[in-house]
N, C-alpha and C positions, 0 to 999 in steps of 0.2 A: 426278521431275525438279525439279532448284531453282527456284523464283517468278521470274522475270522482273525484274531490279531497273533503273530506269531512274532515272540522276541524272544533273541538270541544272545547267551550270557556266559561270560566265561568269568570263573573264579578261580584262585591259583592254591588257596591255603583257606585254614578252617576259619579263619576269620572272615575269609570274602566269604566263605559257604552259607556264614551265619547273617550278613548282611544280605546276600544273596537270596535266603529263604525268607526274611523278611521283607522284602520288595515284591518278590512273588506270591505272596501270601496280600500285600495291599492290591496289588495290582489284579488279583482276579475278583476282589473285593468290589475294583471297581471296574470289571471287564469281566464280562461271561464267559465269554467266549476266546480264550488265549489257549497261544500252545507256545511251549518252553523246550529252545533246544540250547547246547552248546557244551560247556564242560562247566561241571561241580561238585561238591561230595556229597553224601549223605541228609544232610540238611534241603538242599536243594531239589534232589533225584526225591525227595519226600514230598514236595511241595509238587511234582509233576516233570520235575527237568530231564532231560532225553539226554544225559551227558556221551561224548562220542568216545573218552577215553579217561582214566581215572584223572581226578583233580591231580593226588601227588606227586604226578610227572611233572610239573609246574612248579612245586613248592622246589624253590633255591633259593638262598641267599648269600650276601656278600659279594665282592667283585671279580677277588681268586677263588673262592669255591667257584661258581657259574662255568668258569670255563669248561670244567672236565666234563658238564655235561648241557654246553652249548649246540651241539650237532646234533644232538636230540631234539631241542625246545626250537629249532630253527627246521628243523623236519616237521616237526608238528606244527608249528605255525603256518607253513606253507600249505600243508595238508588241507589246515582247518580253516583256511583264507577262502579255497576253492568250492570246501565244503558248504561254507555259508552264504558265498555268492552264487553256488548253483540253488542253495533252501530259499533265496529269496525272502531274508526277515523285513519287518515293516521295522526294525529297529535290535540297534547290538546294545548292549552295555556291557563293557567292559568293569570288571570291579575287582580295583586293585592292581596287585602284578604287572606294576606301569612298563615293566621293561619288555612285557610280553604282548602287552593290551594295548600298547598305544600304534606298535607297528601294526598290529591288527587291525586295529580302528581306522588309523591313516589309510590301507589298503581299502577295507570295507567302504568308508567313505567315497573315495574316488571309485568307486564301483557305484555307488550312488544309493549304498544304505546307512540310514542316519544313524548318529552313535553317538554316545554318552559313556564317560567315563565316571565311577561309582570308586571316592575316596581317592583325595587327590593325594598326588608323591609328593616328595618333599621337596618339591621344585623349589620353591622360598627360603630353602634352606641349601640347598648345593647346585648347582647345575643349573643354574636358571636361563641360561639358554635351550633349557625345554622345552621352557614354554613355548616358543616357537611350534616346534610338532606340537606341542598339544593344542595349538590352535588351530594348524590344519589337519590335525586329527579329529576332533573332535566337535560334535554341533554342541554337547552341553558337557558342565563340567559338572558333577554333584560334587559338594565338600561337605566334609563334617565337623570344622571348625570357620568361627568364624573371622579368624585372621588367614586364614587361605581363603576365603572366597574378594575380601578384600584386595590380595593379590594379583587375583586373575580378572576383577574390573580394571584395575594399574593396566594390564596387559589387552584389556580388550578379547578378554577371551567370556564366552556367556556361560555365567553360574549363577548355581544356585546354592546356599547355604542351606542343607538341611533340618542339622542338629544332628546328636549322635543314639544310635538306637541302646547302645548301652544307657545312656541318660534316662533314656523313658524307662527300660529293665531294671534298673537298680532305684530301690526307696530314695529318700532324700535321707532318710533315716533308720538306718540298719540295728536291726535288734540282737546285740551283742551276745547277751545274754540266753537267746534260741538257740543262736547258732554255736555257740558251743557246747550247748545240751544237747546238739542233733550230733554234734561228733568228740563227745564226751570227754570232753576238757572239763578241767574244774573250775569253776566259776572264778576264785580267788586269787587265781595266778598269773601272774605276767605271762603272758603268751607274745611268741612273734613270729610270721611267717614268714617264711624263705620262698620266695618264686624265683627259680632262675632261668626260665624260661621252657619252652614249649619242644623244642626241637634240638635234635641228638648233637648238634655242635654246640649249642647254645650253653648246655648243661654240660657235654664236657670242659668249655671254658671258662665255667661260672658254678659248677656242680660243689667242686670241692671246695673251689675256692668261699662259697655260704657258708659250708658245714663249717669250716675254722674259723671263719670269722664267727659262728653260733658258739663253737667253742669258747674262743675269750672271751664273749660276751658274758657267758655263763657263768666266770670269772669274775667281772666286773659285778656282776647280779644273780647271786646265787638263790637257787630256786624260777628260777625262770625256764619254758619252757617253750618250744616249737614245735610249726604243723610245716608242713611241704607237701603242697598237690601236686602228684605227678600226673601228668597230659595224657601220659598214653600206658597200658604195659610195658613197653619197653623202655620208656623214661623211668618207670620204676625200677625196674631191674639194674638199670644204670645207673642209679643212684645208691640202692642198697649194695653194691659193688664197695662206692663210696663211703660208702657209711662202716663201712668193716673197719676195726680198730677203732671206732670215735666213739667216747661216751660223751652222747646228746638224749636226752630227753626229748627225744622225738618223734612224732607222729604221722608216719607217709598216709598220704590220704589216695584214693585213685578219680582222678578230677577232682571237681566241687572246690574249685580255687575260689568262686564268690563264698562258699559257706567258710572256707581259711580266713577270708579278707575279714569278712563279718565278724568271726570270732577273736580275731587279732586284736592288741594294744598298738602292735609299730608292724611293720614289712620292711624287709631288707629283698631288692627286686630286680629284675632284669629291664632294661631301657626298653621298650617297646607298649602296645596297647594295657599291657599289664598296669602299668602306671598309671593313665586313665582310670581302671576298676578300683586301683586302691584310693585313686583322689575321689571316686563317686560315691565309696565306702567311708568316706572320711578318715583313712588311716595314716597316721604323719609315715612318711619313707624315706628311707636312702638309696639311692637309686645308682646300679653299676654296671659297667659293661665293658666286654673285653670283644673284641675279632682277630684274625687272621694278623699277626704283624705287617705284611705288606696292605693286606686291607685297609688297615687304620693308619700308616702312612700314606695311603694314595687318599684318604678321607679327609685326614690332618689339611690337606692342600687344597680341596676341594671343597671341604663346608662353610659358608657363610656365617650360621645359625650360630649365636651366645651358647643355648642353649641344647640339650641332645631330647632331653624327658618333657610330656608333653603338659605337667604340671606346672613346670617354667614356663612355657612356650606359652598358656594361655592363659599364663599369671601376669606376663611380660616382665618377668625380674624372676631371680634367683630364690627361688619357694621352698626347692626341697634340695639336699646335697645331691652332687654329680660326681660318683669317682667312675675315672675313665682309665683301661689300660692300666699301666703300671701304678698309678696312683691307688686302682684296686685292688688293694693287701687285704688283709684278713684283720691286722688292726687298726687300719684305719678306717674300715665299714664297723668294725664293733665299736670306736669310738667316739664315729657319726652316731651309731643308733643308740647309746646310751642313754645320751642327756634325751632324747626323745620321749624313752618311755618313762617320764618327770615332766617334761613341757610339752607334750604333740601338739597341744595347740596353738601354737607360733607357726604352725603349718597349715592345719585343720580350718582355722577360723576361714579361711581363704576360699577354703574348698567347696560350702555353700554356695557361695555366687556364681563360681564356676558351673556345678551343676544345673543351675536354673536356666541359665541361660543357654546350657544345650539339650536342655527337656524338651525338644518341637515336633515330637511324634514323628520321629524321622521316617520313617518306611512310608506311612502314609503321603509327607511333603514330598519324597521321594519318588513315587507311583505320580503323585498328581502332575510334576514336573514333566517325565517324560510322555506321560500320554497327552499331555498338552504340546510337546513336542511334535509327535506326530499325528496332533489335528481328530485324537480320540476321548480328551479330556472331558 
């Protein structure tokens, strides 16, 4: 009978959740016999995970938010270090939530269980004195681009490039024309959708400011109209807040952002993995982002990176616009996405090659890496 394999996973937000059940889904593919403990959400606790305390005690972001509820996530940490050195795993992975997982992993480590950190931070981009701990944190790094795994051979840190599991999920070629019959848009009209992100600060600092800028867009291109998937119930509710006094022709969806993406001509979008979906969608975008004013001055000083959006990042040049902070108004995102929905493909053409190259059945390369790790491959 196969050994018993017991790994240990913590995920901080829904994004880790969704890579997180995709690893655990290859992994018992290629192992009978595993048990899954640590923290996750729904996606994960589905796939068999024993999580010890809800994932959204985790999800924080920004550098002034974090604080108010650091004394929290440093109680739990401590908690779940003891926890998982007295469970005895044959291996951690950490995925994602660098600021929570890597002191983890560090600890784990020196207690003498292996670990792997699953989607690297943007060491390459601010703080690259990290890398440092994540070398002594960490036995393997997985990335999902392949200019961070680049990186981390410069550093002598051991990675793997796996590809990105959204890549394998999404066609190469999205059927426009479905997907707006599945959420009954009319075939013949400019459509553009507004994602401003996932999470209730994100949308407050970016919620209204879409909806005006959708405004004079409307202005500029009379007859055009918009979808906006909201993430959760309560992203809707906070948005329909929003929406009070504005005549938009618009359509809140509840999720089904890929079936928005698919049915769109342009995106007007929030800086994060979001961007990624619209460049895998082929959608030309403009891409904006606002934080905390101390936040983005303590940023302003600390980022390396040209770029913020990760259509640039794996374009290596200036692909798709970037308004940042002040720079994003309301007319000057409807003035970026104008001329788009006329040329998107001055963006789009690009967007192919990109996809191919992160098509590598990630979950699968994923799985195979770590159990090769620990001597079960």
């Amino acid at each position: 009978m196969t050994e018993l394999l017991r790994v240990a996973l913590v995920a901080g937000e829904a994004s880790g959740d969704i890579l997180g059940a995709g690893l655990m889904q290859a992994l018992k593919a290629r192992h009978p016999r595993i048990e899954f403990i640590g923290v996750g959400g729904p996606l994960m606790q589905g796939e068999g995970l024993t999580s010890y305390f809800p994932m959204e005690r985790l999800a924080v972001m920004g550098l002034v938010e974090v604080l108010g509820r650091l004394p929290e996530l440093l109680v739990r940490r401590r908690h779940l270090v003891k926890t998982l050195i007295d469970a005895k795993p044959d291996l951690f992975i950490g995925i994602d939530a660098p600021d929570f997982n890597l002191g983890l992993e560090l600890k784990l480590r020196r207690a003498g269980i292996k670990t792997v950190h699953y989607v690297s931070p943007s060491v390459w981009a601010w703080r690259q004195k990290r890398v440092l701990k994540i070398r002594d944190a960490c036995d393997l790094m997985l990335t999902l681009f392949p200019f961070e795994a680049q990186f981390y051979d410069a550093h002598q840190v051991p990675v793997r490039f796996v590809g990105h599991p959204l890549a394998d999920a999404i066609p190469l070629q999205a059927d426009r024309a479905a997907a707006r019959a599945a959420l009954d848009l009319p075939q013949d009209s400019t459509v553009v959708a507004l994602l401003p992100g996932s999470r209730g600060g994100e949308v407050a600092r970016l919620g209204a400011l879409f909806l005006d800028a959708a405004v004079r867009l409307r202005t500029l291109r009379p007859g055009i109209r918009f979808v906006l998937p909201c993430a959760s119930p309560e992203r809707r509710v906070q948005l329909e807040q929003m929406l009070v006094g504005r005549d938009l022709p618009l359509t809140l969806l509840d999720g089904r952002s890929h079936d928005a993406l698919a049915a769109c001509d342009a995106v007007l979008i929030a800086s994060g993995t979001a961007t990624l979906e619209a460049l895998l969608y082929k959608r030309p975008m403009v891409v904006a982002y606002k934080v905390a004013p101390l936040t983005y001055r303590i940023l302003k000083r600390l980022v390396s990176s040209a770029y913020i959006s990760l259509p640039n990042l794996l374009a290596e040049r200036l692909l798709v616009p970037e308004l940042i902070q002040d720079a994003a108004t309301p007319e000057a995102l409807a003035q970026a996405l104008a001329p788009l929905l006329d040329d998107g493909e001055v963006q789009t053409e690009g967007f192919d090659v990109i996809h191919r190259a992160l098509r590598r059945d990630a979950s699968a390369q994923a799985a195979e890496a770590v159990l090769k790790l620990v001597g079960r491959a």
